[in-house]
C-alpha positions in Angstrom: 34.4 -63.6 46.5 34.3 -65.9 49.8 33.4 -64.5 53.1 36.8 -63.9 54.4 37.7 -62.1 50.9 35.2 -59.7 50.7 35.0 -58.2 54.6 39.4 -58.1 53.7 39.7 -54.7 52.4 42.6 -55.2 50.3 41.1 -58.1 48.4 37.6 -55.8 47.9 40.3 -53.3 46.7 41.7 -55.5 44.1 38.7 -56.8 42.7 37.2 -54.0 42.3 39.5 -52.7 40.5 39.2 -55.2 37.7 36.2 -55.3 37.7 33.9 -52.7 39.5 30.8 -54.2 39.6 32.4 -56.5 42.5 31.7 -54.4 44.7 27.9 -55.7 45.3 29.7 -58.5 46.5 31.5 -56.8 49.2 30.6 -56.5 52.3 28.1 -53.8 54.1 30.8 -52.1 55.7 32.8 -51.7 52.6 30.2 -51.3 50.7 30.5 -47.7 53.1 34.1 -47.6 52.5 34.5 -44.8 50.7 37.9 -45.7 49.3 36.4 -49.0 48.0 33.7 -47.1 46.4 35.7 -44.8 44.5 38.1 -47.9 42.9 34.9 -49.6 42.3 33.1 -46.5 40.4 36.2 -45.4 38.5 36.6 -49.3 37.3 32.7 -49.1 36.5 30.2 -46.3 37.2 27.4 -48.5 37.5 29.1 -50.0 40.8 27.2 -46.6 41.9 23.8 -49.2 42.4 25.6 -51.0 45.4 27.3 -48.7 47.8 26.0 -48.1 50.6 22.7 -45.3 50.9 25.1 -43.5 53.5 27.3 -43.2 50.8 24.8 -42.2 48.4 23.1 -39.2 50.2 26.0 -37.4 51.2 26.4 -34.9 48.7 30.4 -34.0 49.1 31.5 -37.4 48.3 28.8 -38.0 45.4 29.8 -34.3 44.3 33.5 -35.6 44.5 32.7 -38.7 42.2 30.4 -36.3 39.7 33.3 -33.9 39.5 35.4 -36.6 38.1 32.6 -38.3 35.8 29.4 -37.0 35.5 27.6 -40.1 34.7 27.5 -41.1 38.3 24.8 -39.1 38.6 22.8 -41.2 36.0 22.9 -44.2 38.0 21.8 -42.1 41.5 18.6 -40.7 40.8 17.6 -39.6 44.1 17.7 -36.1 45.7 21.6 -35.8 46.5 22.3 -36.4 42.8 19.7 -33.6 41.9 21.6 -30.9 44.3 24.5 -32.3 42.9 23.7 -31.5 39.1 22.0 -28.3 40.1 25.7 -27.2 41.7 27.7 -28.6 38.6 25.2 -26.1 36.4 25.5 -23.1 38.6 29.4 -23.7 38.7 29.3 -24.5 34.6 28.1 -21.2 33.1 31.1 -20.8 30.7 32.2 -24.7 30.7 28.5 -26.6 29.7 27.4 -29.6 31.2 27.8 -32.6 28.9 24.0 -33.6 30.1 24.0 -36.4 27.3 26.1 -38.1 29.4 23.9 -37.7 32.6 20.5 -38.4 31.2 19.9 -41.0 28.8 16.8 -40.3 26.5 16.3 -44.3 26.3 16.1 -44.3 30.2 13.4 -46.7 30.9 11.4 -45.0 33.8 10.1 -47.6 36.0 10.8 -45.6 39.9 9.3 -42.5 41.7 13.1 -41.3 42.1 13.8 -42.3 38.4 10.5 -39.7 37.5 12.0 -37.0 39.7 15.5 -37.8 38.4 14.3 -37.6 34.4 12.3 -34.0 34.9 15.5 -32.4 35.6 16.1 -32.8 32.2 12.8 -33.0 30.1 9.1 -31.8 30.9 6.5 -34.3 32.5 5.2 -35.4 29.1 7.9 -36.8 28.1 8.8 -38.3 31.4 5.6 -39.7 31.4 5.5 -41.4 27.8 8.8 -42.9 28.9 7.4 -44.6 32.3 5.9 -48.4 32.5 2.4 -48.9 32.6 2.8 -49.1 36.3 3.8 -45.8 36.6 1.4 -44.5 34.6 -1.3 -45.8 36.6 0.6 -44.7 40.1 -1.3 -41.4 41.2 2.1 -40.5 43.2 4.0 -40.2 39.9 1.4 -38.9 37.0 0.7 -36.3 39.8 4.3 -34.9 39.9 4.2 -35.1 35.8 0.8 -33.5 35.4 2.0 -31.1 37.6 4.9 -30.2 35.8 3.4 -30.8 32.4 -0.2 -30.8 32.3 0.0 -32.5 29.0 1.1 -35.3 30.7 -2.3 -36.4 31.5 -2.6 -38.1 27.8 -0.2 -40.7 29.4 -2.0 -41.4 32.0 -4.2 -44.8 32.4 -7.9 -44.5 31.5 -8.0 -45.0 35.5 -6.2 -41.7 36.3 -7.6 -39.6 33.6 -11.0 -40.7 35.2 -9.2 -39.4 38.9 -10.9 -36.0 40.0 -7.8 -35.1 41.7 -5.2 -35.7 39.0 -7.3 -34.0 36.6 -7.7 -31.0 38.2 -4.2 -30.6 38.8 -3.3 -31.1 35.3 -5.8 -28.4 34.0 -4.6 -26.0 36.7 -1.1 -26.3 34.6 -2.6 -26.5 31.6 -6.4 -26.0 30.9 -5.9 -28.2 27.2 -5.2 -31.1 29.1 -9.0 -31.4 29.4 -8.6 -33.2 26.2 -7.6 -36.3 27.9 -10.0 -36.0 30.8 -12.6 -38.7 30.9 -15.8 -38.2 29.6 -17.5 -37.9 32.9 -15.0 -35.2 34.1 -15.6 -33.0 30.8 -19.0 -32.6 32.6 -17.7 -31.8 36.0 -18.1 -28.0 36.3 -14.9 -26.6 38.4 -12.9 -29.1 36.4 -14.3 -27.0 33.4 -14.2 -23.6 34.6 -10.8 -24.1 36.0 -9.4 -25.4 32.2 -11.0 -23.1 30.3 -9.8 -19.8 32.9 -6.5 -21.2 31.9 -7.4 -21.6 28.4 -10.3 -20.5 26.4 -10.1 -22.9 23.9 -10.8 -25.8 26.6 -14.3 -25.0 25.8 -14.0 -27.2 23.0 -13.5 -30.5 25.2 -16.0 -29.8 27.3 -19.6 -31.4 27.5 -22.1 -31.1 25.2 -24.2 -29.6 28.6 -21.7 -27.6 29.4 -21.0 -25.7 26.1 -24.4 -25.0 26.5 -24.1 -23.2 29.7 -23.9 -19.5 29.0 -22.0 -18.7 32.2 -19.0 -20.8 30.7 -19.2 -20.1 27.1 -19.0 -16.1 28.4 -16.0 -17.4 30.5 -13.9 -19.2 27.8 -15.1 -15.9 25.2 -14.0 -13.5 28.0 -10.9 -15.4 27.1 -10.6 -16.3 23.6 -12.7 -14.8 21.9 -13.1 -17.3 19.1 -14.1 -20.1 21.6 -17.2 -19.2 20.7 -16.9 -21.4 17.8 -16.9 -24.3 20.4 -20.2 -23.5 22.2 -23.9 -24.9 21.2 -25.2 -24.2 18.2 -28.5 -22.4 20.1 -25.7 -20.0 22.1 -24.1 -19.4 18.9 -27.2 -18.4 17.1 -28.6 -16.6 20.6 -28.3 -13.0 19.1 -28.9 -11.2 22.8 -25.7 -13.6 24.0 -23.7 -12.8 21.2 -24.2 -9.0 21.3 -23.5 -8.9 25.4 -20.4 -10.8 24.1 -19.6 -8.7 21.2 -19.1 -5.5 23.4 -16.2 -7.0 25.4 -14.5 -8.0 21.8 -15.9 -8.1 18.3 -14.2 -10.6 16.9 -16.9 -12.8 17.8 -18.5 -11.7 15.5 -16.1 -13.5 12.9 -17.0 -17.4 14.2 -21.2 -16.9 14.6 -22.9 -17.9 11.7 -23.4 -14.4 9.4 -26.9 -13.8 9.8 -26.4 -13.4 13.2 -23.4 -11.4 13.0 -24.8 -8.9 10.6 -28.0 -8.2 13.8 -25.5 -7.7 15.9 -23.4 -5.7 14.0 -26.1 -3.3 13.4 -27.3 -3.1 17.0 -23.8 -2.3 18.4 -23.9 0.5 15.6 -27.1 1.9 16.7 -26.0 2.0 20.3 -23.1 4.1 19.5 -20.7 0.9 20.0 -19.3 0.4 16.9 -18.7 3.3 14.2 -18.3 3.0 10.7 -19.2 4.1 7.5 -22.6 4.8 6.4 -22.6 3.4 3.0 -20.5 0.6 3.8 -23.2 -0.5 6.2 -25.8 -0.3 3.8 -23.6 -2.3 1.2 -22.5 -5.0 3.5 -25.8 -5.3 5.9 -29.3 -6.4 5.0 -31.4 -3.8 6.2 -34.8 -5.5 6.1 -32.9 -7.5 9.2 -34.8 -6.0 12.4 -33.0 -5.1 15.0 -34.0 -6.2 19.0 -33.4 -3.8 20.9 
């Protein structure tokens, strides 16, 4: 297409509608043209990529093309295209969306807008597993997943998993995520205290100093109860610990090793905490065992 061809209209016209990927050959102006636009996308849908970002953003027209094939909005990605889908699904409750045709589960996720685009579909995992190692290491884009997904923080390069900021966000959504935290944030204590109030079990990915602390390990056990199975082995064999534990919920008792389970036992039982039957006691508990009281 020659300069006089493609500022002509009618020519841009034409040859678009052979062939509608033209149109990045036309010029600005009818590259705004929303006629031209229209012949182009209906001859190709990926001509979407070169009109013009007026175009693009104004959500009647893009709801217009959407309305008449939904796979414009795959090629869009940006905010209008979101509003766009969001209104097709609110209009769509007895007629479903054909979303296989919007999102492409191949989609290789190499933008900001193509992350933002992809989690209207899937969680920030996936969206994440999906992106190029640029992404990954982009703070912008594994916040927006970890804060979606905080899963997502397994995806993340060893440089943002070593991040105090994304971390914490990503055990705020999910305290497991600590899983993938770097070994010096595993031994940061709000980083800690904020996975495990999320999720007891946290405890296990935690520092070896830290499951050592009593004020966690009571945190995460407050919690889940079996966590305790996760903490030191001097907390877990710390009879006084495991008793103050023990009143809130005795299945502690089940994950400390037996001998101190069976003191414990009998000192809630003394104090009036725990009844059951006397000769079941005797036949299940040593009674040689002496109780601390």
């Amino acid at each position: 297409m020659n300069f006089i061809t493609r500022n002509l209209k009618s020519s841009v016209l034409k040859a678009v509608s052979k062939n509608g990927l033209e149109l990045a050959n036309a010029s600005e102006k009818l590259k705004d043209d929303k006629q031209v636009v229209t012949f182009a996308i209906r001859q190709n849908v990926q001509a979407c990529k070169y009109m013009s970002d007026r175009l693009a953003n104004d959500e009647r027209f893009i709801y217009s093309l959407a309305k008449e094939n939904i796979e414009v909005l795959s090629n869009l990605h940006n905010e209008t295209a979101t509003k766009v889908l969001q209104r097709l699904r609110d209009e769509s409750k007895y007629n479903v969306v054909d979303e296989s045709k919007v999102f492409n589960d191949k989609m290789v996720i190499d933008s900001i807008e193509k992350v933002k685009w992809a989690l209207n579909f899937t969680s920030g995992a996936v969206v994440l597993d999906r992106a190029t190692d640029k992404l990954k290491d982009d703070i912008e884009a594994v916040l927006i997943c970890v804060r979606d997904k905080g899963h997502a923080l397994y995806y993340a390069s060893s440089r943002l998993q070593d991040t105090r900021e994304v971390v914490m966000e990503a055990v705020k959504q999910d305290g497991l995520s600590l899983m993938s935290a770097s070994d010096r944030l595993k031994d940061d204590d709000e980083i800690v205290k904020t996975a495990i109030s999320n999720y007891g079990y946290a405890l296990r990915f935690a520092s070896a100093r830290l499951r050592n602390e009593r004020d966690m390990v009571h945190l995460a056990c407050k919690i889940e109860p079996w966590a305790i199975m996760y903490a030191s082995a001097e907390i877990r064999n710390d009879v006084n610990f495991v008793y103050d534990l023990a009143q809130y919920n005795k299945l502690i008792l089940t994950k400390v090793p037996k001998r101190v389970a069976e003191r414990v036992t009998k000192r809630l039982i003394r104090n009036g905490l725990w009844r059951v039957d006397k000769v079941a006691l005797e036949e299940n508990l040593d009674e040689e065992i002496n109780i601390e009281q």
